[in-house]
Each structure stands twice: as C-alpha cells, then as structure tokens.
ChimeraX commands (.cxc) that place a marker at each C-alpha (Angstrom):
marker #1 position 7.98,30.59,-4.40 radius 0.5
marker #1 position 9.59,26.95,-5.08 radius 0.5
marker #1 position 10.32,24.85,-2.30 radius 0.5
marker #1 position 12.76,21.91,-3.00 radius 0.5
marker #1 position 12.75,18.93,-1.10 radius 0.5
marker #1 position 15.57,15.97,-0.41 radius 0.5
marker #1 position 15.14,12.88,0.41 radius 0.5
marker #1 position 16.99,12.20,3.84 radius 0.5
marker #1 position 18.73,8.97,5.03 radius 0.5
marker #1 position 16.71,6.80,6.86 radius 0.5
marker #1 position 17.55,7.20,11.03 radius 0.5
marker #1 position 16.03,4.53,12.11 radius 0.5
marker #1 position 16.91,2.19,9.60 radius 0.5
marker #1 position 20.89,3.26,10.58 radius 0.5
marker #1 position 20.07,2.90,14.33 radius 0.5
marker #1 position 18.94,-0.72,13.54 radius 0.5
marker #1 position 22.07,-1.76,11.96 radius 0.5
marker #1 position 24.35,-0.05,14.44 radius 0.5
marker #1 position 22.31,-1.32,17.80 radius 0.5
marker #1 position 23.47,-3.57,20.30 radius 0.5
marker #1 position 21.96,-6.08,22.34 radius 0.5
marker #1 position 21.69,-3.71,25.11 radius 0.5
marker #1 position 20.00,-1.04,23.57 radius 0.5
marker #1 position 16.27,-1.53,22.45 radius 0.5
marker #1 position 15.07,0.51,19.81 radius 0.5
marker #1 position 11.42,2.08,18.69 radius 0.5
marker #1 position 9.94,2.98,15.79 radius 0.5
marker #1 position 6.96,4.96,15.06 radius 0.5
marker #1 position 4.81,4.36,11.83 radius 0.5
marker #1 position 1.83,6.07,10.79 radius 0.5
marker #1 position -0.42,4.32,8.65 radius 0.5
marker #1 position -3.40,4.33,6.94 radius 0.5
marker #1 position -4.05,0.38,4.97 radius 0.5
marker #1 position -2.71,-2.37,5.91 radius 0.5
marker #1 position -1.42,-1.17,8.93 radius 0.5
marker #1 position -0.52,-4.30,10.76 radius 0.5
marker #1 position 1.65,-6.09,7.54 radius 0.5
marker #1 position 3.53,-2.72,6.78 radius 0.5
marker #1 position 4.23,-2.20,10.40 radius 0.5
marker #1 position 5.73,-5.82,10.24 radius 0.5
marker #1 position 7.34,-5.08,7.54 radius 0.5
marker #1 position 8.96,-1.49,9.34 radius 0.5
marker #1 position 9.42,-3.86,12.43 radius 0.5
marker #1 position 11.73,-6.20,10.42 radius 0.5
marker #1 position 13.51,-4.05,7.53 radius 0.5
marker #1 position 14.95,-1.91,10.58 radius 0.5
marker #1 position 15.57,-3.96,12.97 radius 0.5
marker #1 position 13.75,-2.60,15.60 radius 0.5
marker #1 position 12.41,-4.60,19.35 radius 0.5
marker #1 position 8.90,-2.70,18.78 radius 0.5
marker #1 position 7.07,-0.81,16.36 radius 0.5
marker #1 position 4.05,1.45,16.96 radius 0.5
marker #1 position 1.68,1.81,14.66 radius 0.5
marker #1 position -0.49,4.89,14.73 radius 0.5
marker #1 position -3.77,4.28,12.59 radius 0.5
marker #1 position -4.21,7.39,10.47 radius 0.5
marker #1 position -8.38,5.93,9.95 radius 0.5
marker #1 position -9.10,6.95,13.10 radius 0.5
marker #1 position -11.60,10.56,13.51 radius 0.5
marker #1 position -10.23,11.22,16.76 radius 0.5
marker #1 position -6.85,10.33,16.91 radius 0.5
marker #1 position -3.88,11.42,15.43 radius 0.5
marker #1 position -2.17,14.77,13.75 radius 0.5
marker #1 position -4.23,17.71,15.39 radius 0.5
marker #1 position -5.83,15.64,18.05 radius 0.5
marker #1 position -5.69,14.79,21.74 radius 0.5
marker #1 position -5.69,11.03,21.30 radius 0.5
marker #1 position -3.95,8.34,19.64 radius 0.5
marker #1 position -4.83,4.98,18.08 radius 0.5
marker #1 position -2.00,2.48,18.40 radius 0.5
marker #1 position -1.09,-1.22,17.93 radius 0.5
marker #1 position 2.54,-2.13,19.38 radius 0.5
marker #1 position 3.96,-4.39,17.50 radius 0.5
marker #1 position 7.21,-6.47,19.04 radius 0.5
marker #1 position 10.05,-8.62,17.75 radius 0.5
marker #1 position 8.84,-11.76,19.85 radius 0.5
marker #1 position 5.48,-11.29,17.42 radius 0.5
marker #1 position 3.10,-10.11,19.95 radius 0.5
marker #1 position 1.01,-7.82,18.74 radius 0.5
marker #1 position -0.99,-5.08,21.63 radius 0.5
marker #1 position -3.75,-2.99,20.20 radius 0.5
marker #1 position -5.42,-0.14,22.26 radius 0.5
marker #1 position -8.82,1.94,21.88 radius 0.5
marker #1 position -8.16,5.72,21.74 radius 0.5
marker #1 position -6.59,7.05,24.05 radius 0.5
marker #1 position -4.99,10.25,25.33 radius 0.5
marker #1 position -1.24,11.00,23.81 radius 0.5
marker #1 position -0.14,11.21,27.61 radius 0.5
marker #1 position -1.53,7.44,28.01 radius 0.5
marker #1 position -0.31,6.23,25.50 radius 0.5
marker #1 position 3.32,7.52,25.69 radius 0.5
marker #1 position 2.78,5.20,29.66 radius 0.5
marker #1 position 1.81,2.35,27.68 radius 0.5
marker #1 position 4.68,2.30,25.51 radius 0.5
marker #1 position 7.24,2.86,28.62 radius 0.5
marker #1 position 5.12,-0.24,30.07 radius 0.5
marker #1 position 5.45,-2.52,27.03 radius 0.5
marker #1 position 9.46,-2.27,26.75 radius 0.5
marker #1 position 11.31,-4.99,26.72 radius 0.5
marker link #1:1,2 radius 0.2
marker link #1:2,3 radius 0.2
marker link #1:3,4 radius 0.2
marker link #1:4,5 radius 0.2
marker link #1:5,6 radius 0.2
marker link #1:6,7 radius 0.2
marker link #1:7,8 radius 0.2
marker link #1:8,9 radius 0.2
marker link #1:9,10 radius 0.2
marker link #1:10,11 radius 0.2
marker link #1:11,12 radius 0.2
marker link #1:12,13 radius 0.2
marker link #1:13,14 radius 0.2
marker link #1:14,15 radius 0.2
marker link #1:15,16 radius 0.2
marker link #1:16,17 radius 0.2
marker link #1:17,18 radius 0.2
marker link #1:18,19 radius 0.2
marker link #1:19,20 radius 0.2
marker link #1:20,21 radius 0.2
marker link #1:21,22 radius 0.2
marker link #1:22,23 radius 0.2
marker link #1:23,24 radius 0.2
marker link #1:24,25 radius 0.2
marker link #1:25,26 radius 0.2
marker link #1:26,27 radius 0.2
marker link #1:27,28 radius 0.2
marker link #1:28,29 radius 0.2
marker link #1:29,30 radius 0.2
marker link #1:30,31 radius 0.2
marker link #1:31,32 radius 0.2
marker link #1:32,33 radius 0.2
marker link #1:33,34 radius 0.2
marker link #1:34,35 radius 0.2
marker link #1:35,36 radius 0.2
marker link #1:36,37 radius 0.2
marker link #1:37,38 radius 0.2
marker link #1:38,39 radius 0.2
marker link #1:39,40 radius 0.2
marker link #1:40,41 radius 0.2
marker link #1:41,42 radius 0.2
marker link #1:42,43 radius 0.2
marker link #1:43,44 radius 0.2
marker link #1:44,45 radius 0.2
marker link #1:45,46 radius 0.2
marker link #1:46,47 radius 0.2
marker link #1:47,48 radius 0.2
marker link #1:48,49 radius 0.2
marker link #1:49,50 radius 0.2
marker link #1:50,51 radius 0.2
marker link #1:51,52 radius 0.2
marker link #1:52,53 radius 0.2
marker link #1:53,54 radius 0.2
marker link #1:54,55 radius 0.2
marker link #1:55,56 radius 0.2
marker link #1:56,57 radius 0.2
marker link #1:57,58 radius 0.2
marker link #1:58,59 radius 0.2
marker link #1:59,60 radius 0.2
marker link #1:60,61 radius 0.2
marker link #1:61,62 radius 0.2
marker link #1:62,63 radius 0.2
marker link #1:63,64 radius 0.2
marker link #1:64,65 radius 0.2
marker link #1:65,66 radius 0.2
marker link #1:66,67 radius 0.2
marker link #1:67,68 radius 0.2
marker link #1:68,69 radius 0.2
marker link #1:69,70 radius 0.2
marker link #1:70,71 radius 0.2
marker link #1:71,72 radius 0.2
marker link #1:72,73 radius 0.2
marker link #1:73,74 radius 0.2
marker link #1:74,75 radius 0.2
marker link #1:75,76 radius 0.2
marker link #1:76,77 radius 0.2
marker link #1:77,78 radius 0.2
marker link #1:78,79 radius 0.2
marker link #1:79,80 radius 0.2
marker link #1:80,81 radius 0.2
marker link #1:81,82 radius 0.2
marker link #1:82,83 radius 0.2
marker link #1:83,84 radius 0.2
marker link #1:84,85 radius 0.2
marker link #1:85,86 radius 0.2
marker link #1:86,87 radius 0.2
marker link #1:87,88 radius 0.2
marker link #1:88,89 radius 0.2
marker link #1:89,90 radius 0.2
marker link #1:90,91 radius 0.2
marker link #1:91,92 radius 0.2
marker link #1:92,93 radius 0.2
marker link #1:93,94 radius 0.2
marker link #1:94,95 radius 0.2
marker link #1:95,96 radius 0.2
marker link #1:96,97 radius 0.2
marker link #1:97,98 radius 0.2
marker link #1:98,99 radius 0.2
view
C-alpha cells in the first residue's frame, strides 16, 4: 500500500496575517533543539501574542504521556518555563498567561 502525502497551508501562519488587535492568537510548537530560538522564531514569522513550546527531550512528557514540558513564550519577550506537569495543568496555565 502507498500512502501519499501533501503538504498543507500553514493555519496559523494565515491566522497571523488576518488577526486583529482584539483577537490574541496561540501557537503550539513541539521541539526537540534549540527550542527557545525556533520558538522565537514561530513566535515572530506568524505573528502570534504567545507561543508554547513543548520540549520533545523530556521522558515524561509529551506524545503518549500524562504530562507536559512547556516554556510560553510571549510577544512582550517574556519568556515562562514550567517543570512537568499534568496536560490538565498546563492547559490552566496557559488560560492564566493570556494576554
């Protein structure tokens, strides 16, 4: 069997461009080097008010886990890293950190 892939548009990069100032967009990266200049880089490139950066490094975080490992990165330049933690905390933090 032969499975054929496309390459789809980029969503968030179109959200970026077509946001207002009322809106406030986030992006999700997942990443496993340099996780805090590419996230940046995401942060900037599509115009987002906060990126957050999963750390694929991590044993116990991530794809097939309970917890997650994850630095918010926001437009003003802050930068928020957390220790593992459950998904369910971490989804609070991010509602917290808005804005």
């Amino acid at each position: 069997m032969l499975l054929e892939l496309m390459k789809t548009k980029d969503i968030l990069a179109r959200l970026g461009e077509i946001k207002t100032d009322s809106q406030y967009l986030i992006g999700f990266a997942l990443e496993a080097k340099n996780e805090i200049e590419y996230g940046r880089g995401k942060l900037e490139k599509k115009n987002c008010d906060m990126i957050v950066v999963n750390s694929a490094n991590k044993t116990d975080s991530g794809f097939g886990g309970d917890n997650n490992t994850i630095t918010l990165l926001k437009k003003d330049g802050s930068l928020l890293k957390f220790e593992p933690q459950p998904k369910s905390k971490c989804a609070d933090i991010i509602f917290e950190k808005m804005g």
